[in-house]
C-alpha positions in Angstrom: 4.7 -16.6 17.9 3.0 -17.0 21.2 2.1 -13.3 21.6 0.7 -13.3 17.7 -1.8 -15.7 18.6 -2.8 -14.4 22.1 -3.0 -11.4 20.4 -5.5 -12.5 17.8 -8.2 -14.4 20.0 -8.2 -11.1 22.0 -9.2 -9.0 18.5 -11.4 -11.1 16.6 -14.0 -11.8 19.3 -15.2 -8.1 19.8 -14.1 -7.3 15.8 -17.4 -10.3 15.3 -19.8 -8.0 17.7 -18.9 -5.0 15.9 -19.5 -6.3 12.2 -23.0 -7.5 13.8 -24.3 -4.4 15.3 -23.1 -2.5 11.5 -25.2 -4.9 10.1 -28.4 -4.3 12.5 -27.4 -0.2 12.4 -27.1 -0.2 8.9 -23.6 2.3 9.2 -19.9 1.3 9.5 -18.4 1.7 13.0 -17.0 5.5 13.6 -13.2 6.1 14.9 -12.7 7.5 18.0 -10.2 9.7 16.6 -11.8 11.3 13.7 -14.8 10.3 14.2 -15.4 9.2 10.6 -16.3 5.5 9.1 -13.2 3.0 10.1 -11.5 2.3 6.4 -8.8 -0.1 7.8 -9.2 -1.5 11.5 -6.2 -0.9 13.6 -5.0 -2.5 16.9 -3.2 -1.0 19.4 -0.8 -3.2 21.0 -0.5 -4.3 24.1 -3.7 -2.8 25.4 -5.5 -4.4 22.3 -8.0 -1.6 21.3 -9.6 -1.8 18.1 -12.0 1.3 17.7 -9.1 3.4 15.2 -8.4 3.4 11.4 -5.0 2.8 10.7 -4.2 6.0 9.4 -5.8 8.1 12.8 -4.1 5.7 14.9 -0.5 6.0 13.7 -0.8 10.1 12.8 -1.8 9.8 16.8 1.0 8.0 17.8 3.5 9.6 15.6 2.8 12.9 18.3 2.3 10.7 21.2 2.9 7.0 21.8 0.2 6.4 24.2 -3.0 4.7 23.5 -5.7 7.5 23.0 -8.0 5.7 25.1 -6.3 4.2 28.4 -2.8 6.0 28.1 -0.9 3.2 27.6 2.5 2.5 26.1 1.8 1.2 22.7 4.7 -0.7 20.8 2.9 -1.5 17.9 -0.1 -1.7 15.5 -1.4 -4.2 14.0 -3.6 -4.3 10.5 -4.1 -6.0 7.0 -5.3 -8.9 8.5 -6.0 -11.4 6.1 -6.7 -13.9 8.6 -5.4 -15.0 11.9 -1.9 -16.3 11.2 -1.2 -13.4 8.7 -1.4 -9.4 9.7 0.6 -7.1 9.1 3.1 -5.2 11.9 4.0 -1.1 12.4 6.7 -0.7 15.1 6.0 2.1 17.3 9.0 4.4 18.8 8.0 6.0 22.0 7.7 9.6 22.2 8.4 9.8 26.2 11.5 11.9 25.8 9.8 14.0 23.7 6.8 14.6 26.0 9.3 15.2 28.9 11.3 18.1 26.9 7.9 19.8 26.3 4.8 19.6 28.3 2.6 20.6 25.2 4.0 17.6 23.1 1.1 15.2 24.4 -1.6 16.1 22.2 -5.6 16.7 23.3 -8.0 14.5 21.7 -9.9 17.7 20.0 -6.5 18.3 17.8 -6.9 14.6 16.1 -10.5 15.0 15.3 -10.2 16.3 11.7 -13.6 15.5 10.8 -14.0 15.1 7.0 -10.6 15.9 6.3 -8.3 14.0 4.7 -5.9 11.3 7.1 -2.7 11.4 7.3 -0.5 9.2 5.1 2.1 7.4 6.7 4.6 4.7 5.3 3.3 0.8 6.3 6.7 -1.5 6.9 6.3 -4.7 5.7 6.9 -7.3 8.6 5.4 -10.5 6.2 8.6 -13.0 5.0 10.3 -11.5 1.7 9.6 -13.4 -1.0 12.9 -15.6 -2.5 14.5 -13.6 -5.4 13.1 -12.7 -8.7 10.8 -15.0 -10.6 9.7 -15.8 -13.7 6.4 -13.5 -13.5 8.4 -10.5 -12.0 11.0 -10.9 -14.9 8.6 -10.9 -17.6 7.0 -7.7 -15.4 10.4 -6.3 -16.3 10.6 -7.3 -19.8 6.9 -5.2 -20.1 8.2 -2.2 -18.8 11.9 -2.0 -20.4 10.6 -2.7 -24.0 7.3 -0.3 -22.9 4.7 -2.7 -23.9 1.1 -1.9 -23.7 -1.6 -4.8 -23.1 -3.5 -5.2 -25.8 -7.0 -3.4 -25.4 -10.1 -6.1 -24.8 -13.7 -4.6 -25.0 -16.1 -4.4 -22.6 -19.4 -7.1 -23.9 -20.7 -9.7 -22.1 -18.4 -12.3 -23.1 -15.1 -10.4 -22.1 -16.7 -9.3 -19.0 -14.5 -6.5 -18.9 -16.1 -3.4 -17.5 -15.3 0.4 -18.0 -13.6 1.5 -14.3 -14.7 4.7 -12.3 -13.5 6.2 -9.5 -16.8 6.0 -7.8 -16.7 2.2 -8.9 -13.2 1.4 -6.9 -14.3 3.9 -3.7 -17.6 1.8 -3.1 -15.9 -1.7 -4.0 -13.4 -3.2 -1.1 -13.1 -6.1 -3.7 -11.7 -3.3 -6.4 -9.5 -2.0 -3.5 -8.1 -5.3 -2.4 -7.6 -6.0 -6.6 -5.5 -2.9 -6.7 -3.0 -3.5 -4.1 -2.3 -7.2 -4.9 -1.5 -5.9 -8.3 0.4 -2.2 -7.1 2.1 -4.9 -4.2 3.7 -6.8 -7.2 3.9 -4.0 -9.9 6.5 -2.0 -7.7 8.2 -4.6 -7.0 9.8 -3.8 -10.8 11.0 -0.7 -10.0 14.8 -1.2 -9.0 14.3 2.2 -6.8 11.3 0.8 -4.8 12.6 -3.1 -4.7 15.1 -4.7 -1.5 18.8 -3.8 -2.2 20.2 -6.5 -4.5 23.0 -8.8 -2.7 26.4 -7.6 -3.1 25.2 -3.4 -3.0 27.1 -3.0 0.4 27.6 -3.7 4.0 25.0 -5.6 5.5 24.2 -3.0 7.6 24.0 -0.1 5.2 21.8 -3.0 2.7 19.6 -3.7 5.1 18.6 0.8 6.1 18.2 0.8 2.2 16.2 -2.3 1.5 14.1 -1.1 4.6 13.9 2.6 2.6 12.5 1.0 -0.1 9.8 -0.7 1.3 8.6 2.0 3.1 8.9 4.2 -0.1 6.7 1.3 -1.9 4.5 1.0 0.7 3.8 4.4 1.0 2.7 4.9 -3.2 0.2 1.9 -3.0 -1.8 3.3 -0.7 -1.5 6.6 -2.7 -2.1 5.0 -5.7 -5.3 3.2 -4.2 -6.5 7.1 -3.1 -6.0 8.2 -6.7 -8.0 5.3 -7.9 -10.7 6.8 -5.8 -10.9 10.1 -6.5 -9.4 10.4 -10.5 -10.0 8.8 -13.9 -7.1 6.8 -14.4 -8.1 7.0 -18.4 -9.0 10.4 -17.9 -7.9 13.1 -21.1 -6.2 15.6 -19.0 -3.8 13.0 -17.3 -4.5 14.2 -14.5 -3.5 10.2 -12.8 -0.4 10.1 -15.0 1.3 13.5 -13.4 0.2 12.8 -10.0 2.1 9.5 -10.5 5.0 10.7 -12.4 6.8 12.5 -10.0 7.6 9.1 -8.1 7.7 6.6 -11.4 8.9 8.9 -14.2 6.5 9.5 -17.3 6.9 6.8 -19.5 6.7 4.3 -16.3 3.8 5.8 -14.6 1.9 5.9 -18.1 2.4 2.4 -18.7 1.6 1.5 -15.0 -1.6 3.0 -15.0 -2.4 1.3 -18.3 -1.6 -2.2 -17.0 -3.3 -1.5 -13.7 -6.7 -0.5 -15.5 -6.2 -3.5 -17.8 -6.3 -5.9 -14.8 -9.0 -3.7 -12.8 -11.6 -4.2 -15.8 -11.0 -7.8 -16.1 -12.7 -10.5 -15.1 -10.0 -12.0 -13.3 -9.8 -12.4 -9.6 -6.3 -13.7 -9.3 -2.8 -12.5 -10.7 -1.8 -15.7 -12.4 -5.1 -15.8 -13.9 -5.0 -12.3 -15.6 -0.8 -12.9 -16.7 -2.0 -16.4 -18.2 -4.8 -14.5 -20.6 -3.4 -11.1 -21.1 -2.0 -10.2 -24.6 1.1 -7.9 -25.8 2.5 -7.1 -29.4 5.5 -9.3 -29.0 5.6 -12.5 -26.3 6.9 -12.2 -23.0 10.1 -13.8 -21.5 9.2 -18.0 -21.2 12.4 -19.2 -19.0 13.7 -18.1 -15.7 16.7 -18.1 -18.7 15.7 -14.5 -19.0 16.8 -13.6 -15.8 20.2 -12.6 -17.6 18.5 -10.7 -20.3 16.0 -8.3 -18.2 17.3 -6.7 -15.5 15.7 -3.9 -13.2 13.9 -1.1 -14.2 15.2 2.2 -13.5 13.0 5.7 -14.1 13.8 7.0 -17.4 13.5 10.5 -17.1 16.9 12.3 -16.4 15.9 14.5 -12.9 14.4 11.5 -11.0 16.3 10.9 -8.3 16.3 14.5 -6.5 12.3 14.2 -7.3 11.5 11.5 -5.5 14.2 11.9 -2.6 12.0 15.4 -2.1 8.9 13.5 -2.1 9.0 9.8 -0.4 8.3 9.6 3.4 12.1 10.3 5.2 13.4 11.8 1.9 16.0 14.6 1.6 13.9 18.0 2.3 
C-alpha cells in the first residue's frame, strides 16, 4: 500500500502543471509515442513517466518492456484514476528474453508513431476488489435480458430531459464516456460468458485462469463498445452497432444491450441507481434477492457462439 501512495504524490504533482499549461495553450497534451492528443493518461511504473495514452504505452510494451523514454524496466501501468486511493493496475511481463533471442525485437521509436491511425486495443485487467456475489440490481439485469425486455421509450421535451444521442455527442463528451462504461462495467457483468467463474466450476487454479479470461474478455468489449459509441449510430437503420456487437453478445443480446445503453445515455440521470429507480418495462422486475433462484445467468442465445467469440476475444483460440 506503501508503494500505491508514494506512487501517487509522484504523478499528480506534474499531472496539475500539465492540465495548466492545456489550459493556457488551448490543446490537450500530445503522446510521445504517437504523437496524438493523450485520451487516457498512463504511468509507467517505476520510473513514473506520465507523457503516454494508455493504449501507445502498453502496444509499446507488449514489443518491448522498457520505458520509451529512459529504458527502464517497467513492471506495470497504472490508469483510470478516479482519485488517489483508486487506479487501476496492468501487469507488465518483461520481454528481455525476447530481445536477447533477436536483436531486432527492441523496437525504434519511429515504428510506434502511427500518427492518426487507430491504437492498439489491448485487454485492461481489473486489479480493483471484486464485488461480493450477485445482487439484487444484477439479478433484475438478468431478469431484463432472459425475458428480453425493452425499456419503455421516454421522449425527448424539456421535462424528460432526455436528449437524442450522436456519435459526435459521446466523442466530444468525457462525461458521455465515463456514463458509458459505468453502465457497459455493470451490463456485462450479466453475461455468464464475460462474468468471474461461479464457485464450485473447478479447481481453484483452473477457476481462477478462467475468471481472469473473463475479465479481460469484458474488459476488452467496453472499451470497444465505448469506440463504437463514437464513431456509429447506435439507433442507426442499417444496424450497423448491432452486427459489430453481435459477434461477441449474440443478436438478440447485443440488440437489447444497445437499446438499454441508449436508454440510460439519453437520460437525465447521472447515477445507475438513479436511472434503475425511474426506468420502466412492460412487466415489473424481480423485488427480492428471493429471485436469485429464479434468474440465473445469461448465456448467448444464438447456437454458433462459442467458436465466434473464442476466434475473436484477446488470447482466444486462432
Amino acid at each position: 500500500m506503501a508503494g500505491r501512495v508514494r506512487a501517487t504524490s509522484l504523478i499528480h504533482a506534474p499531472t496539475v502543471d500539465i492540465q495548466a499549461q492545456e489550459r493556457r495553450h488551448g490543446a490537450p497534451e500530445a503522446c510521445v509515442i504517437c504523437l496524438d492528443a493523450i485520451t487516457e493518461r498512463a504511468v509507467a511504473v517505476p520510473c513514473n513517466h506520465l507523457s503516454f495514452d494508455f493504449q501507445c504505452l502498453v502496444s509499446w510494451l507488449h514489443e518491448c518492456s522498457q520505458c520509451p523514454l529512459c529504458k527502464t524496466e517497467i513492471t506495470e501501468v497504472q490508469y483510470d484514476w478516479r482519485s488517489p486511493e483508486d487506479f487501476m493496475t496492468y501487469n507488465v511481463h518483461t520481454t528481455k528474453q525476447k530481445v536477447s533471442e533477436s536483436s531486432n525485437a527492441q523496437p525504434s521509436t519511429s515504428s510506434f508513431r502511427p500518427s492518426r491511425l487507430p491504437r492498439r486495443r489491448f485487454p485492461r485487467p481489473r486489479h480493483r476488489s471484486p464485488s461480493p456475489g450477485p445482487d439484487l440490481t444484477l439479478l433484475r439485469r438478468r431478469h431484463v435480458y432472459r425475458n428480453d425486455l425493452y425499456s419503455m421509450h421516454v421522449g425527448s421535451n424539456r421535462i424528460s430531459r432526455y436528449v437524442n444521442l450522436t456519435p459526435q455527442m459521446v466523442a466530444n463528451s468525457a462525461e458521455l464516456q465515463s456514463r458509458a462504461r459505468a453502465f457497459v462495467r455493470r451490463e456485462l457483468r450479466v453475461f455468464s460468458f464475460l462474468a468471474a467463474a461461479d464457485p464450485g466450476e473447478g479447481s481453484s487454479t483452473s477457476q481462477g485462469s478462467e475468471g481472469t479470461r473473463r475479465a479481460n474478455n469484458a474488459e476488452f468489449l467496453l472499451e470497444y463498445i465505448v469506440a463504437i459509441l463514437k464513431t456509429v449510430d447506435i439507433k442507426g437503420s442499417t444496424g450497423q452497432a448491432e452486427e459489430m456487437l453481435q459477434e461477441f453478445l449474440g443478436r438478440s443480446n447485443a440488440r437489447l444491450f444497445l437499446h438499454e445503453l441508449g436508454a440510460w445515455l439519453r437520460s437525465p440521470y447521472t447515477r445507475l441507481e438513479d436511472w434503475d429507480r425511474h426506468v420502466q418495462y412492460r412487466e415489473p422486475l424481480p423485488s427480492s434477492a428471493d429471485a436469485r433462484s429464479s434468474v440465473g445467468p445469461v448465456r448467448n442465445k444464438d447456437r454458433h457462439y462459442g467458436r465466434s467469440q473464442s476466434r475473436n476475444m484477446p488470447g482466444g483460440n486462432r
